[in-house]
C-alpha positions in Angstrom: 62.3 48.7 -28.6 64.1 49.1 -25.4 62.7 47.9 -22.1 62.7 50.0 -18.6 61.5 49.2 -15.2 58.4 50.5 -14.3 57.3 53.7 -11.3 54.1 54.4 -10.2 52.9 57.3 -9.1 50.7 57.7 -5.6 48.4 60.5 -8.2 46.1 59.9 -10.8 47.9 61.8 -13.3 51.7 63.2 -13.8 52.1 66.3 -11.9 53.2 69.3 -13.8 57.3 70.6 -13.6 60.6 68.1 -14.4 60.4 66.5 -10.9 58.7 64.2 -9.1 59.7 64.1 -5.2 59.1 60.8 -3.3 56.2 61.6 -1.5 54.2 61.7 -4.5 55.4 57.9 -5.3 53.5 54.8 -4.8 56.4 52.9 -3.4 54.3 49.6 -3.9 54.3 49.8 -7.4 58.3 50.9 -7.8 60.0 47.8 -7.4 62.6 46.4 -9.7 63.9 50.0 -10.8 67.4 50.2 -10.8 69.0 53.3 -9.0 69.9 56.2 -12.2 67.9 54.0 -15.0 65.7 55.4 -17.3 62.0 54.2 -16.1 58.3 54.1 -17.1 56.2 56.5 -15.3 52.8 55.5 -14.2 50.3 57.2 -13.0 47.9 55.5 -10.2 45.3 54.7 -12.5 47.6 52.5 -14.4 48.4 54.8 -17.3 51.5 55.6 -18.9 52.6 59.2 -18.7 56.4 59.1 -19.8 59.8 58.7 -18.8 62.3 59.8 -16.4 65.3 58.9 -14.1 65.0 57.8 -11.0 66.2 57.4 -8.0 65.0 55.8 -4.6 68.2 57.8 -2.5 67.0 60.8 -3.9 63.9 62.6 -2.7 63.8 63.7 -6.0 62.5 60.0 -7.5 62.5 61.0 -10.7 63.6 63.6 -13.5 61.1 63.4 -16.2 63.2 63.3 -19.4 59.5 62.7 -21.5 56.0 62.9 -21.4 53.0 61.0 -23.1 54.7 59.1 -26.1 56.5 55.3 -25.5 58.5 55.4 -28.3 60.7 58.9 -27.4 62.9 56.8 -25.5 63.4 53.7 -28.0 66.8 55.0 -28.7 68.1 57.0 -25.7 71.6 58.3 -27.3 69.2 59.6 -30.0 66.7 61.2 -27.8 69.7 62.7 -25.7 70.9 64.0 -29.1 67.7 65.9 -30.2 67.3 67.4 -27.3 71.4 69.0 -27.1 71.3 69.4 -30.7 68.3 71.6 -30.1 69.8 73.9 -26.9 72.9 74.4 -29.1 70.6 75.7 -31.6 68.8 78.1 -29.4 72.2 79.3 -28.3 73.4 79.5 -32.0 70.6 80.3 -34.4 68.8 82.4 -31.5 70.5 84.1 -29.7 73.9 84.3 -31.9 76.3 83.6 -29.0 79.0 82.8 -30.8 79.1 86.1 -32.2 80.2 87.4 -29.2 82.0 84.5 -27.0 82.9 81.5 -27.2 82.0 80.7 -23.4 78.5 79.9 -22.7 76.3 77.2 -21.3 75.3 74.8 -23.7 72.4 72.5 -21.6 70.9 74.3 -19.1 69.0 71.3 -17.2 65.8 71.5 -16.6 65.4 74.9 -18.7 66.6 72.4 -22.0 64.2 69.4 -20.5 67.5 68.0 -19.2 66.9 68.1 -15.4 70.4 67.4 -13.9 72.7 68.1 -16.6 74.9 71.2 -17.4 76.8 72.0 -20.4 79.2 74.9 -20.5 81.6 75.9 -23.4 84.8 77.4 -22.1 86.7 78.0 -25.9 87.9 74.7 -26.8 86.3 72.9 -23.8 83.1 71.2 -22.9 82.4 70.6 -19.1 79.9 68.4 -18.4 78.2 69.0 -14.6 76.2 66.5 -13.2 73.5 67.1 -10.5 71.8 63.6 -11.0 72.9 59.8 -10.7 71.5 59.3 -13.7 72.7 61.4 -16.0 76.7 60.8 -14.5 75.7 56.8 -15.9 74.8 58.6 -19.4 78.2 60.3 -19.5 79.7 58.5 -22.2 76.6 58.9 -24.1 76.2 62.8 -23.3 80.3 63.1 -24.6 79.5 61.4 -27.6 77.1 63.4 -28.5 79.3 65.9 -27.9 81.9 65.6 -29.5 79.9 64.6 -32.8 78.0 68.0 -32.7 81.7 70.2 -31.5 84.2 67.9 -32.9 87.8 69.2 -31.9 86.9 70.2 -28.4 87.9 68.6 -24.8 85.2 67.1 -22.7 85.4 67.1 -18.7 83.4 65.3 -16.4 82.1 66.8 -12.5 79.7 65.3 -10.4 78.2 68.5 -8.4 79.9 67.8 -5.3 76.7 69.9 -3.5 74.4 67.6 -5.0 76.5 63.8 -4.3 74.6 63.4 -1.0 71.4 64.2 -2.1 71.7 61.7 -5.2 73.0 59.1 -2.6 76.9 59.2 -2.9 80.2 60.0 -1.5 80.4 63.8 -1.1 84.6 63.1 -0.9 84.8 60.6 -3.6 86.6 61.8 -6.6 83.6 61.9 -9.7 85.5 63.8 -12.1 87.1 62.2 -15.5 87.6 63.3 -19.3 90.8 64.7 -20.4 92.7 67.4 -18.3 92.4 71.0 -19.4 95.1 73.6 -19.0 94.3 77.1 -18.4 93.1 78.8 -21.4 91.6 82.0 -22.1 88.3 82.4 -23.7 86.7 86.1 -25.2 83.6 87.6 -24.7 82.8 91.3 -26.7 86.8 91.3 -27.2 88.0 91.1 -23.6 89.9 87.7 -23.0 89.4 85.9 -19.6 91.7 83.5 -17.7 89.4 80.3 -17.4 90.6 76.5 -15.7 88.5 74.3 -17.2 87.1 71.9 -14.8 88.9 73.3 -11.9 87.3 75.3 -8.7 84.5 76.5 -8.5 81.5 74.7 -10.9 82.5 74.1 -14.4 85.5 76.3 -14.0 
């Protein structure tokens, strides 16, 4: 069983949505919580009410990954895995995507319970967007992953650069790694598109 630092909440029970701003913190009870680890929420009766990443330079404190049961986050690659392994599947089983393209957005944060993550396929290419500290320190984990469930494809690496300040970083440090991606084109209903993986503007 793995063991996180613990948050506690300024409420008596978890407010509803993926985040939990600062304001609604008990800053008392926070201490020890490492800045984009996976913590133990609790609320301000004592009671545990899940888990999520935090943190303290953001005034989003934390990004609830899970609610209600301890053991979801005894394994975090695993967790991490059921929950990608189950937006691919919405996008596959669902709504048939790949009948059509083979560019689309895999993890769609918070819409996949992933709050600060985005997938997107581009063909042969996976870029990774971060919009969270903590999920950038999961990286390796999230291409992993990855790369199990779409062997054969590239993965990139961006830290939103609209989002760096916010999460406490360098807005003009350089966050982006994984291998370099050419031009490619990827096809949509037939019609091919010119697409730089990684490059520009978002995901590319």
């Amino acid at each position: 069983m793995t063991s996180y630092a613990q948050v506690q909440l300024g409420l008596e029970r978890l407010p509803q949505g993926p985040w939990i701003y600062a304001r609604l913190m008990d800053e008392r009870g926070s201490h020890g919580a490492e800045d984009g680890s996976i913590v133990e929420v609790i609320d301000g009766v004592g009671r545990f009410c899940g888990h999520g990443l935090f943190n303290s330079s953001s005034d989003i404190r934390v990004r609830m990954l899970s609610r209600g049961r301890r053991s979801d986050l005894d394994r975090p690659r695993e967790f991490l895995r059921r929950r990608i392994a189950a937006a691919l599947r919405l996008r596959r089983r669902t709504l048939r995507l790949e009948e059509v393209t083979d560019a689309f957005r895999i993890v769609h944060a918070e819409g996949d319970d992933l709050s600060g993550l985005i997938v997107d396929k581009l063909g042969d290419a996976l870029v990774c967007q971060y919009h969270s500290l903590g999920f950038w320190r999961l990286r390796e984990d999230v291409e992993a992953i990855l790369r199990e469930l779409l062997p054969g494809h590239l993965v990139l690496h961006r830290f939103a650069r609209n989002a760096r300040r916010g999460e406490g970083l360098d807005s003009e440090a350089d966050l982006s790694e994984g291998d370099q991606a050419d031009p490619r084109y990827v096809q949509e209903h037939g019609v091919r598109f010119l697409v730089h993986p990684g490059a520009s503007h978002k995901t590319g």
